[in-house]
C-alpha positions in Angstrom: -34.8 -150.6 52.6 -37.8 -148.7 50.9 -37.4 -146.2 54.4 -33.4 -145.4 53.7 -33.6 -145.1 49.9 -36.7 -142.3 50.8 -34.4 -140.8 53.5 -31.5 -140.6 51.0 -33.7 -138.7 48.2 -34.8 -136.3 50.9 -31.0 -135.3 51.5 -30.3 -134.9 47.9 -33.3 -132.8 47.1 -32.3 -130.4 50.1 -28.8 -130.0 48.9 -29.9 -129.6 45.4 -31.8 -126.9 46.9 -29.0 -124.9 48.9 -26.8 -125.1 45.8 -29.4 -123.5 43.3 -30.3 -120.9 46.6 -26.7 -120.2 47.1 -25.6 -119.7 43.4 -28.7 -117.0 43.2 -27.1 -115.6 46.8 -24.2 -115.2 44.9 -25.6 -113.6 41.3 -27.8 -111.3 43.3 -24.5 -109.6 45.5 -22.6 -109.0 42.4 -25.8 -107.4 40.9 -25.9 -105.2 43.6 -22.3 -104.5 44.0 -22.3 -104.3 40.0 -25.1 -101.3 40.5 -23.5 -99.9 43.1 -20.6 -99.2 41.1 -22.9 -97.8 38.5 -24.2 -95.6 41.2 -20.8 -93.9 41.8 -20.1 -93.4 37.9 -23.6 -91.8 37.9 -22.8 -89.4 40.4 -19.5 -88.4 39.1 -16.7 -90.6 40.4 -16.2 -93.1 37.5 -15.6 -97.0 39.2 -15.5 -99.2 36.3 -17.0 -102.2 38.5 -18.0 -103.5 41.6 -13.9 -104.8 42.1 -12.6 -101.2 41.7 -15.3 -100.2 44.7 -14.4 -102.7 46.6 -10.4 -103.0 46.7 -10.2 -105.4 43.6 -12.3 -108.2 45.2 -15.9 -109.1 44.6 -16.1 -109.9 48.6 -16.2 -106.7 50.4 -13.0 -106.4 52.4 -13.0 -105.7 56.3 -12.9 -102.1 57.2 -10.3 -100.5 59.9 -10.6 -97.2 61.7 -8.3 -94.2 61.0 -8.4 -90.6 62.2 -9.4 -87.7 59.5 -7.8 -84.5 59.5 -9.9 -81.7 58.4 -8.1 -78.6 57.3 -5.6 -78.9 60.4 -8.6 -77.7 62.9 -10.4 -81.3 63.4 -9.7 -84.7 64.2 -12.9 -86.9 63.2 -13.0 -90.7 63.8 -13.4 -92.6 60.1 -13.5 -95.2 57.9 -11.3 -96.8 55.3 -12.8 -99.7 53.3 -10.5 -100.6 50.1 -10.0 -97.4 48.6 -12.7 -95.4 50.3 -12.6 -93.0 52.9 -16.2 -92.8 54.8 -16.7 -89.7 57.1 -19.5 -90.0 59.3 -22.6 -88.1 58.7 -22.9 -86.2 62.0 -19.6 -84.6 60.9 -20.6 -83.7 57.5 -24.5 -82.4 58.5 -22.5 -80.1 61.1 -19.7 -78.7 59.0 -21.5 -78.3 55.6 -24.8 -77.7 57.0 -26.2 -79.9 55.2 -29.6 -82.7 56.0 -29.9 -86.2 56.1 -32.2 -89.1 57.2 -33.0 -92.4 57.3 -36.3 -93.2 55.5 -37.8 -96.9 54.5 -40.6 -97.3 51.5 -41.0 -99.9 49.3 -39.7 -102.7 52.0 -35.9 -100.9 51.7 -34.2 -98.5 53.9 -32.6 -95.4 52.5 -30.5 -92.5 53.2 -31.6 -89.5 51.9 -29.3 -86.2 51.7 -30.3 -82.8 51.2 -28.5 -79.3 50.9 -31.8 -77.5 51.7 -34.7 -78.4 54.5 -37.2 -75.8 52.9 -39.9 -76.2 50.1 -40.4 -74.0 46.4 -43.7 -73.8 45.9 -44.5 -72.7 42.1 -47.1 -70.6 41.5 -50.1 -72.2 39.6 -51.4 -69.3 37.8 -51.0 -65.3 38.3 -50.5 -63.7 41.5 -54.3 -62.8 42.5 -54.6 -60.4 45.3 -58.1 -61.4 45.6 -57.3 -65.0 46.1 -54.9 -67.1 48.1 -51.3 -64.9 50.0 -48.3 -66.7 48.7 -48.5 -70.3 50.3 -49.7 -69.1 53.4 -52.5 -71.6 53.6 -49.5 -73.5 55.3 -49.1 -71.4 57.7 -50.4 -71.9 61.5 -49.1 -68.4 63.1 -51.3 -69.5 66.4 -49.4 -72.3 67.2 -46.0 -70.6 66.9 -43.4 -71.3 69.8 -43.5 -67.1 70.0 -47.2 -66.8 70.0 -47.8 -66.3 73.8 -51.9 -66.6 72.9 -54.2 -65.7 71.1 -56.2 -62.7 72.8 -59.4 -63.3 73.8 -60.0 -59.5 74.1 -58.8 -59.0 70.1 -59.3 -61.7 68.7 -55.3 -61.5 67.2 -51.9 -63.3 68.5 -49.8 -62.0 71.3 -46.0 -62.1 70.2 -43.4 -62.7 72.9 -40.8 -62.4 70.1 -38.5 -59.5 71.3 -40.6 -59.5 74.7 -41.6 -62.1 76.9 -44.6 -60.5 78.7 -46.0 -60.0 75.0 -46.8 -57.4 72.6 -49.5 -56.8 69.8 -46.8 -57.3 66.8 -48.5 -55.9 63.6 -46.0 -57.8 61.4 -47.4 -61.2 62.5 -51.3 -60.2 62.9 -51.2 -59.8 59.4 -50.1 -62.9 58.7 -52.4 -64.5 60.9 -55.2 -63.3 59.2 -53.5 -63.8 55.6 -53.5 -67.8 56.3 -56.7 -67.9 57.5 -58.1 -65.9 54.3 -56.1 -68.4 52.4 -57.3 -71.5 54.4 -60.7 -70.4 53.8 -60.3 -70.5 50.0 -58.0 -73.9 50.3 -59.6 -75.8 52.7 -63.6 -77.7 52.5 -66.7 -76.1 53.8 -66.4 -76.2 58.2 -68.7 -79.0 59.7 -70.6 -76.4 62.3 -72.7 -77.5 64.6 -74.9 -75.1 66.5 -75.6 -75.8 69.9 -77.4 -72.9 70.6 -79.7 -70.1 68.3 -81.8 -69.0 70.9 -85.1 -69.5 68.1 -86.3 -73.0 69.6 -88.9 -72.4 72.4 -87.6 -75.3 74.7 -85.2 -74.5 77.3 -84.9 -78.6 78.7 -81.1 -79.3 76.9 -80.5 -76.6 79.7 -79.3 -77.2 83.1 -80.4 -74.1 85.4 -79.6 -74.9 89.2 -81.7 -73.7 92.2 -81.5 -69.6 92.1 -80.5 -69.0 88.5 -82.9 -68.4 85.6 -82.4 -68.8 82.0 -85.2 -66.8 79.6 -85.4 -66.6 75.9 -86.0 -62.9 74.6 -86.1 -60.7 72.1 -83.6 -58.2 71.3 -84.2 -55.0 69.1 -80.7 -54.6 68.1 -80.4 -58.0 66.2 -84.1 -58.3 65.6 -83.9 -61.7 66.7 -84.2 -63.7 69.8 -81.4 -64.4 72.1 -81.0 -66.0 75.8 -80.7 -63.9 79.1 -78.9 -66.2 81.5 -78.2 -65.3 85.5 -76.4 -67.0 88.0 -75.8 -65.6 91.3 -73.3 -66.5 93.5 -75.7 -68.5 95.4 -76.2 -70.3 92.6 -74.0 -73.7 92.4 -72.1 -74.3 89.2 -73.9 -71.7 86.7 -76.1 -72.0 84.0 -74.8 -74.8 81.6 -74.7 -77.4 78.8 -73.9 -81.1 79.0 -71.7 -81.9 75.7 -70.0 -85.1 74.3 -68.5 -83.5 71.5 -66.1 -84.6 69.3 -63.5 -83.5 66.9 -65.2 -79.8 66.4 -63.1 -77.4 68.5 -63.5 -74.0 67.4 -66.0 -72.4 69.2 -68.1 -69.4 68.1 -70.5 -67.3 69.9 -72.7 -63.6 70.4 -72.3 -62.7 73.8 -72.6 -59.7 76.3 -71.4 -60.4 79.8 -72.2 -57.9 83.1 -69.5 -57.2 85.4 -68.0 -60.2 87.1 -69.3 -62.6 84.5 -67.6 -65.8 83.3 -68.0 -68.9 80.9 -66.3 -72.2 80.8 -65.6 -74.8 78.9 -64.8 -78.0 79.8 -62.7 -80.8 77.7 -62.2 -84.4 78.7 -59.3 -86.7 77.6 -61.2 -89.3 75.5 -57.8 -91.7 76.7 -58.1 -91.0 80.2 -61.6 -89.9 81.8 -60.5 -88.3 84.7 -58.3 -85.8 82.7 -60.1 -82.9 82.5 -59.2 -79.2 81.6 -61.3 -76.3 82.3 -61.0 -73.0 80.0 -62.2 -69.9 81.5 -63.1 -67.1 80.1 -63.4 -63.8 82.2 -64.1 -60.4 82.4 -60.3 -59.1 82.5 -57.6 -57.5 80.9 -55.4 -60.7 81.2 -54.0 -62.2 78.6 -53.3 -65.8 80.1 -53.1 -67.5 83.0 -53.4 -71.1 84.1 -53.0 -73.4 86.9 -53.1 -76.8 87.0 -55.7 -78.2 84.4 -57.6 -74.3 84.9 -56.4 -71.7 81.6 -57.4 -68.6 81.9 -58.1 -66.0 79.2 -59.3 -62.6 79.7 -62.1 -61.2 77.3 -61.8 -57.2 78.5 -64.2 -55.4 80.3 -67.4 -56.2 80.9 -70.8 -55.0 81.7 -74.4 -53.9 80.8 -73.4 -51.1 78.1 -70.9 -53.1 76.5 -72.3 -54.0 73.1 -72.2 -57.6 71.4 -69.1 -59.4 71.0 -68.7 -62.1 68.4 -65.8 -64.8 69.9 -64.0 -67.1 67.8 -61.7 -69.2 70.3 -59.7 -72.1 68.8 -60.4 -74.6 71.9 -57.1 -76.7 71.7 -55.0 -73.8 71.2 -56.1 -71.9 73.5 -55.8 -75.1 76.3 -52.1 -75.5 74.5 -51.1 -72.0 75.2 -52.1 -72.3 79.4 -49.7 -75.4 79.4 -47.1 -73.8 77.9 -47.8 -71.1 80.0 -47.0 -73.4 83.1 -43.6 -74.6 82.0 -45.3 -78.4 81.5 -43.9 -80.6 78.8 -45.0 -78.8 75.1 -46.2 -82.3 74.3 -48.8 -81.9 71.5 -52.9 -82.0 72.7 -54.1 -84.2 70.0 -57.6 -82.9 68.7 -58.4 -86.7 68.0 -57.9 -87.3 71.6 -60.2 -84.5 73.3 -63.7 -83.9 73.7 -66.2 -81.3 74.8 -68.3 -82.1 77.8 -69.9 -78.9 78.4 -70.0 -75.1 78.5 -71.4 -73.2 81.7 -72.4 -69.7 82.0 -71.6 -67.4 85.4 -72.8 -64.1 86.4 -75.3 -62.8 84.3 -75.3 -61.6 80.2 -76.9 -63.0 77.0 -75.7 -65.3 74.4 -76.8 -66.3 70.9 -75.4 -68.4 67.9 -73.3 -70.5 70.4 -71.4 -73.0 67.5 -69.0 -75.9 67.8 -67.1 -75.8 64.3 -64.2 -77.7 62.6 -62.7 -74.3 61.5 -63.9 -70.2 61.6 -61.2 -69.0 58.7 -63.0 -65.9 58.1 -63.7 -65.1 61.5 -60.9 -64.9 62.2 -59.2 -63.1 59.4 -62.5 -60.3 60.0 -60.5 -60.2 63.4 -57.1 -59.3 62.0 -58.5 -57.0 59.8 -60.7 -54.8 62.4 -57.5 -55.0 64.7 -55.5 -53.2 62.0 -58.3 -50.9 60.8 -58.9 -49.9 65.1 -55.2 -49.9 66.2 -53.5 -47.5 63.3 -51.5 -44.0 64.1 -54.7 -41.8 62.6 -51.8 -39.7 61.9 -49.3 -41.1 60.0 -50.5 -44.3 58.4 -48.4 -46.7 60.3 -48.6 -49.2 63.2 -46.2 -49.2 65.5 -43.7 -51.7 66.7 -44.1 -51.2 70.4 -41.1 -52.7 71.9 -37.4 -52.0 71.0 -35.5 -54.0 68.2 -31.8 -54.3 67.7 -30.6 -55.7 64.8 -27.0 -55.7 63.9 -23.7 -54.2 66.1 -23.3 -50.8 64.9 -26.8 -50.2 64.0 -29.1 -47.8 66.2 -31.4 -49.8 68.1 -34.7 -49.1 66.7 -36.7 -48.0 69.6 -40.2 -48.8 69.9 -43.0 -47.3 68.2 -40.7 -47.9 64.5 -42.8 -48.8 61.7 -42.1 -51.6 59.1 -42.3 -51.7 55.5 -43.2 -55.6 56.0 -45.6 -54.8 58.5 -47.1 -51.9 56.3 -47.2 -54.2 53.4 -48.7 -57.7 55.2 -51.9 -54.9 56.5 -52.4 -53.7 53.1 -52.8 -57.2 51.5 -55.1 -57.9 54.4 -57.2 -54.6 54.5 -57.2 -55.2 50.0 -58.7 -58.9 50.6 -61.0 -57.9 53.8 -62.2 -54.8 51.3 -63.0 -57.2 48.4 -64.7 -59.9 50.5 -66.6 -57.6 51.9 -68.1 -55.9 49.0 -66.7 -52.7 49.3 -66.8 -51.6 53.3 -64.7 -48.4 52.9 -63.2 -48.7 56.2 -61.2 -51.1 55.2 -60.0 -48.9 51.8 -59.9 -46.2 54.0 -57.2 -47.8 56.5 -55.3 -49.4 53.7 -54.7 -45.7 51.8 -53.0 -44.5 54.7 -51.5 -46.9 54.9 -49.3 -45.5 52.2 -48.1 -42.6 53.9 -44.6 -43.9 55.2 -43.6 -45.4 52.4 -42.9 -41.5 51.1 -41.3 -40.7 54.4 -37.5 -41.8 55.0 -36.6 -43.8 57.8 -34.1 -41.0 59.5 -37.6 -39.1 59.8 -39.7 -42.1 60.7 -40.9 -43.6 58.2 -40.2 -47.3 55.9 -37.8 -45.3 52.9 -34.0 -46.0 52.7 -31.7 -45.0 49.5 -28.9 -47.3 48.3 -26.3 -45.5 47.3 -28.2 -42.3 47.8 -30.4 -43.3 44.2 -32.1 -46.3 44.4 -35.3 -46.3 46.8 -35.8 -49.4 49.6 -39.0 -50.0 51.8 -37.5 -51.1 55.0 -38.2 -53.9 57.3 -36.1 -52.4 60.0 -36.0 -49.1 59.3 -32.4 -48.9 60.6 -29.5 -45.9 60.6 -27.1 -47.1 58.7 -29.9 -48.9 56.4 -29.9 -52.8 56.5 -31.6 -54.2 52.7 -33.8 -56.7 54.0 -34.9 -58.5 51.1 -38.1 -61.0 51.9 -39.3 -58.0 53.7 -39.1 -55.4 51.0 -40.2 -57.8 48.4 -43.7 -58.7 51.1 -44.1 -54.5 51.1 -44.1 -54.6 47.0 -47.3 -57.6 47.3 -49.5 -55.3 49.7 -48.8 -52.6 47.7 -49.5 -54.3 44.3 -52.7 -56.0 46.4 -53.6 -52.2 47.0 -53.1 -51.1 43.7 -55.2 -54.0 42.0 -58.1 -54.2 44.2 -58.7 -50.4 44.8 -60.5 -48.5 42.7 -58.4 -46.7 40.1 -58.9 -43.2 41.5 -57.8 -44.6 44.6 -54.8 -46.8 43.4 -52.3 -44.4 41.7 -50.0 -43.9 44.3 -49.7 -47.6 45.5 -49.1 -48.5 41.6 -46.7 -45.8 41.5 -45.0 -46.8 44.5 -45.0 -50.3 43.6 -43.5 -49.7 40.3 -40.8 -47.6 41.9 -39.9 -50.9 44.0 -39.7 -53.4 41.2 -37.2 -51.0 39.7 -34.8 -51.0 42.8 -35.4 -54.8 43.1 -34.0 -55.4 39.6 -31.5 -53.0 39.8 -30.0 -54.5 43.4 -31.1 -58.3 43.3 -27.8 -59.8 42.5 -25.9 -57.9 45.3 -27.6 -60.8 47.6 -26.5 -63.7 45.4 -23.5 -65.1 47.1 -23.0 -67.8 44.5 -24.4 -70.5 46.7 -27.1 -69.3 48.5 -28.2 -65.8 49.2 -27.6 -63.0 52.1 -30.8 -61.8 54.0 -29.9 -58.0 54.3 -27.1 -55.8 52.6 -25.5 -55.5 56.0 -22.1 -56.5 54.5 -21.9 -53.2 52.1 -23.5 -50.6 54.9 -21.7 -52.0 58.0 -18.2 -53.5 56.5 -19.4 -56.8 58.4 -18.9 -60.2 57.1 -22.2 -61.1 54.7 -25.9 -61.9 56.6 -26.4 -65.7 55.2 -29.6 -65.8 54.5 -30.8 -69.6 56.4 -32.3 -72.2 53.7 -35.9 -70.9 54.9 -35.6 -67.1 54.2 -33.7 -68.4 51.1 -36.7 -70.7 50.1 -38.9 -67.4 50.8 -36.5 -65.5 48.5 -37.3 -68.1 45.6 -41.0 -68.2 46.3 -41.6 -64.4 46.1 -39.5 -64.1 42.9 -41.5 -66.8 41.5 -44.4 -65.0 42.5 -43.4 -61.9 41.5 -42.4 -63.6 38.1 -46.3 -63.9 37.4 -46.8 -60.1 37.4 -43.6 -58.9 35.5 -42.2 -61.1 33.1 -39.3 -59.9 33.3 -36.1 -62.8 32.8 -34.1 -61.3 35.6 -36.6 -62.6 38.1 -36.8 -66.1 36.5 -33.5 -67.0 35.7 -32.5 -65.6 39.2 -35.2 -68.1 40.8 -34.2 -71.0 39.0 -30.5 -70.4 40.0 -31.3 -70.0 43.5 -33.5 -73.3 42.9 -30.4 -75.1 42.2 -28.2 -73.4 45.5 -31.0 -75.4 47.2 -30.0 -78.6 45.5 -26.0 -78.3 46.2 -25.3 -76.4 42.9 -22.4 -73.2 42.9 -21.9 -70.9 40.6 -18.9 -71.5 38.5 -15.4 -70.3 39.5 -12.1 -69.2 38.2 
């Protein structure tokens, strides 16, 4: 008896249970259809409850398919649910360009819509030409899709942008070494690690087969001591280092190499042991090759009056760039996943301050810099775009060896910061002045300067007949030239102040012919060729609002605020009012 009466309590606490769990099942949907329908009357579309959203029923009714007609040219498959019409995203991303995702945090799972898939970044302080380029510290030019490699020879990326076998591209040089000067201001101290300095007396972390020698000497150019290594052919597998080293993959070195010399480095998979890539570095004008697991780069001529080279290879990108080279699948070479196992020198040279680093910013941005300085028309000022461009229908291609006010503008911040950092070396001053030259030369006659309207002065990106009004680009030649103008010395910077100020004038006076009401146009190509208006894609537009902002910083002018802020709020869905 005691057993049933125990039983029978049981029962009635578990049903006590499901009728207090069901009746908060119950509170808790209303509550959420409840702030659903508060949801719709905070974006707009007044529902005075749940019921109204619903069809006039707390339950949510079934749904049934029906076919949407849009504007008589599409037939979408849809929803109706009560009074509500749902359109499926895929349609809407499509036809409105606009972004959505799925994303979960805080244990629920959202939908979050954009208009826009780029980023405003707002300045912290004023422009500095001395300090960090825009936002560039985000940038990674190396790793672009159109960066065939980075030349082992300069030191710079190859663009295969308008031309697959790749061409020294000025335009994006700068920027490469513009991110890596603001990376080196942005980023911590490198962990460097220096494998070789050639001042320790040992030799024994060396491993010199049968017939090669490896000596340490003194050399009377540096002053200090440096390694003479030689491997003849006889020799079997050069002269070399066993590594196990991990996450540092930039390597740096000093190095002079004779005729038919070589290094190597080798890199394990730390996931799979028996995956191992070899780099190879030769004495050759090539800029990549690769086979198999075997990359290629060629480091130019060699031999015994060659002076000292200082290398700065990026070890993952340059083992990236051979298997991209190859066609194989552009699957990302984690550097959390690699390690170094060993470096082996052929033929016969001498080395010093061999380094394994996290990062060499300033090496590298020293090897944009001495590009531009080495590689400028002594002549006029500029450097060439050496392959041919075409830009719009019913615009003369622009055949190569055209200069760009971009281009012009992206070397003169870089040769300002390189001349600054480096306490004055007037080569880079030098290069940087004429640098200025076509900026006063039109673009019929070769040079950057275009006319709206046969008044108003433009730098030009693409210095095109009839003229196009790019505007990120002719906004990036006003920075170099203000970089110029602040960083020289004031005998020096008249005529980039003077040409800078001349540019903020025509950028006030024709910024709201590329406000289309929601969003903006890239060029002026609408007013000079007749054609329908150059929409400017949600990144160049992003640029747009970053270099106003910037530019905001320098000339306080409202025009260049209140212009940002509205282009801000194109990014967020916002239109200008209408009629």
């Amino acid at each position: 008896m005691i057993r049933v009466n125990l039983k029978v309590v049981v029962l009635l606490l578990c049903a006590a249970v499901a009728a207090v769990t069901l009746s908060l099942w119950t509170r808790c949907g209303e509550a959420v259809l409840a702030g659903r329908g508060r949801d719709w009357e905070a974006g707009g579309k007044k529902l005075p409850n749940a019921q109204d959203a619903y069809g006039g029923s707390s339950d949510v009714q079934g749904y049934e398919e029906i076919d949407c007609h849009i504007n008589g040219e599409y037939s979408v498959g849809c929803r109706k649910e009560g009074g509500e019409i749902y359109v499926p995203f895929s349609f809407l991303h499509k036809y409105f360009e606009v972004y959505g995702k799925l994303a979960t945090y805080d244990g629920y799972e959202r939908f979050e819509w954009s208009h826009s898939y780029s980023k405003v970044y707002y300045p912290k302080g004023k422009y500095d030409p001395r300090g960090v380029f825009m936002y560039f510290e985000n940038y990674n030019v190396e790793v672009r899709e159109r960066v065939k490699c980075v030349s082992a020879t300069e030191g710079v990326p190859v663009s295969t942008q308008w031309e697959s076998q790749g061409y020294y591209y000025p335009t994006q040089i700068a920027q490469f070494g513009l991110s890596h000067y603001s990376k080196n201001l942005t980023e911590p101290e490198p962990r460097r690690t220096v494998l070789e300095d050639a001042e320790r007396d040992a030799l024994v972390h060396w491993v010199v087969p049968a017939g090669a020698t490896l000596t340490r000497m003194s050399d009377p150019h540096s002053g200090s001591h440096v390694l003479q290594f030689s491997s003849p052919d006889s020799a079997t597998g050069g002269v070399s280092l066993k590594l196990d080293h991990v996450l540092d993959f930039v390597l740096g070195l000093s190095v002079r190499l004779g005729s038919n010399s070589s290094f190597t480095v080798v890199l394990q998979s730390r996931e799979k042991r028996d995956q191992v890539f070899q780099l190879h570095y030769i004495c050759s004008d090539l800029l990549i090759s690769a086979q198999d697991q075997h990359v290629y780069h060629g480091v130019g001529h060699c031999g015994p009056a060659q002076p000292w080279r200082r290398l700065t290879r990026d070890l993952v990108v340059d083992l990236h760039k051979g298997m991209v080279y190859q066609n194989k699948p552009k699957r990302k070479l984690s550097r959390s996943k690699l390690k170094v196992i060993g470096i082996t020198f052929r033929g016969s040279g001498q080395l010093d301050n061999l380094t394994l680093s996290t990062s060499e910013h300033l090496s590298q941005f020293y090897d944009a810099a001495v590009w531009l300085v080495r590689h400028q028309d002594a002549s006029t000022g500029g450097w060439p775009n050496p392959v041919r461009r075409r830009v719009a229908p019913g615009m003369a291609d622009l055949e190569p060896g055209w200069y760009s006010a971009m281009g012009q503008g992206h070397a003169l911040s870089v040769l300002a910061r390189a001349y600054h950092h480096s306490g004055g070396d007037a080569s880079y001053l030098h290069s940087a002045l004429a640098g200025l030259r076509p900026f006063d030369v039109a673009s019929s006659a070769g040079g950057v300067l275009a006319s709206f309207l046969g008044h108003v002065p433009w730098y030009e990106e693409y210095p095109t007949q009839p003229a196009s009004f790019v505007l990120n680009g002719f906004i990036y030649a006003l920075l170099g030239l203000y970089d110029l103008s602040t960083v020289a010395p004031p005998s020096a910077a008249q005529q980039a102040a003077q040409l800078f100020r001349q540019g903020m004038a025509s950028l006030k006076q024709l910024l709201l012919l590329y406000d289309t009401g929601s969003g903006t146009t890239y060029d002026l190509r609408h007013l000079t060729l007749g054609t329908a208006p150059n929409l400017a894609r949600w990144d160049y537009h992003a640029t747009h609002v970053n270099q106003l902002l910037l530019l905001a910083t320098i000339d306080h002018d409202p025009l260049l605020t209140a212009t940002a802020e509205r282009w801000i709020a194109y990014m967020s869905g916002k239109r200008a009012a209408h009629n």
